[in-house]
PATOR-374048 format. One record per residue (C-alpha): residue in three letters; x, y, z. Coordinates in steps of 0.02 Angstrom, whole numbers, plus 50000, padded with zeros to 5 digits. Example, Ala and Ser with C-alpha at 12.3 -4.5 7.8 and 13.67 -1.06 7.14 Angstrom:
<nodes>
ALA506154977550390/SER506844994750357/
</nodes>
This chain:
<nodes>
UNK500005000050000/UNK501325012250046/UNK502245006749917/UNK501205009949787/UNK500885029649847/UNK499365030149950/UNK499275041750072/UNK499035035950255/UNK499155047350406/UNK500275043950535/UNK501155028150463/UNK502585020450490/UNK504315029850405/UNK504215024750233/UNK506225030150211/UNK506885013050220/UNK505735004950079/UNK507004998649971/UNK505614990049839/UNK503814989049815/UNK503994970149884/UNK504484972050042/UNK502924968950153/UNK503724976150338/UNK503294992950312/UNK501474988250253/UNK501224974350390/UNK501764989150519/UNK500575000750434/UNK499184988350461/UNK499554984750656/UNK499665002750692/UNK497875003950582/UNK497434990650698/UNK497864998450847/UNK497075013250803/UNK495375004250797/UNK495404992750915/UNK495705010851027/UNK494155018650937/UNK493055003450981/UNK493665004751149/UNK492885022051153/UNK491245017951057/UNK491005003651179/UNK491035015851330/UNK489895028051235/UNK488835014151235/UNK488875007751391/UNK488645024751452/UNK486915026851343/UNK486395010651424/UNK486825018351601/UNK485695033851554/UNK484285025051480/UNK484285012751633/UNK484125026151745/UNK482665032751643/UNK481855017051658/UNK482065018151862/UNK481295034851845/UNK479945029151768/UNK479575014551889/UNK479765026952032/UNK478345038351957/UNK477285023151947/UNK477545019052117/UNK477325035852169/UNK475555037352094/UNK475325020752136/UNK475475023752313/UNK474465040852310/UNK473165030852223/UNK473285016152386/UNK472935031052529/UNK471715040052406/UNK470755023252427/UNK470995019852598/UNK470155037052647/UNK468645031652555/UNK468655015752654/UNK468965024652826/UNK467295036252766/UNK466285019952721/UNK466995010352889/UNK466455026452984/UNK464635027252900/UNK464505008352927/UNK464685010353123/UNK463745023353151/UNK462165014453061/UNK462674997953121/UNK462245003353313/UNK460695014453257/UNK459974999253171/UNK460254989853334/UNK459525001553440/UNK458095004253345/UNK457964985853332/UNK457884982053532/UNK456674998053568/UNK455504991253383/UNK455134975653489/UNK453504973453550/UNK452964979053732/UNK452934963853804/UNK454784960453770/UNK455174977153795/UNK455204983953985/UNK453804995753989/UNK454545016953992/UNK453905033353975/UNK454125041153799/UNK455445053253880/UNK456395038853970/UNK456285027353830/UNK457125040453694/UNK458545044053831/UNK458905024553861/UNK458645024153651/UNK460365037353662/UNK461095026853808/UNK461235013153731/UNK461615020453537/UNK463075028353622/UNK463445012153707/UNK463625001753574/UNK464395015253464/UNK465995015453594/UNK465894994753612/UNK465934995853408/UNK467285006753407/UNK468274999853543/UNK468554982453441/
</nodes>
């Protein structure tokens, strides 16, 4: 190659090519192309891993958004929950107590209106706390 006049940058000295045969100087030429490549590769294979790095760490981003909303979405639902538990006690103990003072007289101890809508509150409140208390 050198022999025949092609340019190459940075090549071996061509001074001591005595005759387009001898092969040295274009065997030298070709390990020092060699080297040069092999040291290019090297770099594109750290650009590379480097692009992986980056779009890993996108990737991590992204599952930490998801488990961010995720977990917004989790104590978004358990408020709704805590509203329906809330509602569900305080009906649960009215429905009692209106069950035991809906029973018929004779079950029933035998009150004044007055008395019987104070032990009706007594005993709401009553089972409200025992309900709550569990």
């Amino acid at each position: 190659m050198l022999q025949l006049g092609v340019p190459l940058t940075r090549s071996p000295d061509t001074s001591r090519v005595e005759s387009w045969t001898n092969r040295t100087i274009d065997f030298q030429h070709l390990l020092h192309r060699y080297r040069q490549i092999e040291k290019r590769v090297n770099e594109l294979g750290s650009t590379i891993d480097t692009l992986a790095s980056l779009a890993g760490n996108r990737v991590s981003v992204r599952a930490g958004e998801l488990s961010l909303q995720e977990a917004e979405r989790a104590g978004r639902e358990s408020r709704s929950v805590k509203a329906l538990t809330v509602l569900g006690i305080i009906f649960l103990s009215l429905s009692f107590t209106a069950y035991i003072f809906s029973m018929a007289d004779s079950v029933c101890i035998k009150l004044p209106s007055s008395a019987r809508s104070l032990l009706a509150l007594d005993t709401y409140f009553k089972v409200l706390s025992f309900i709550t208390n569990i």
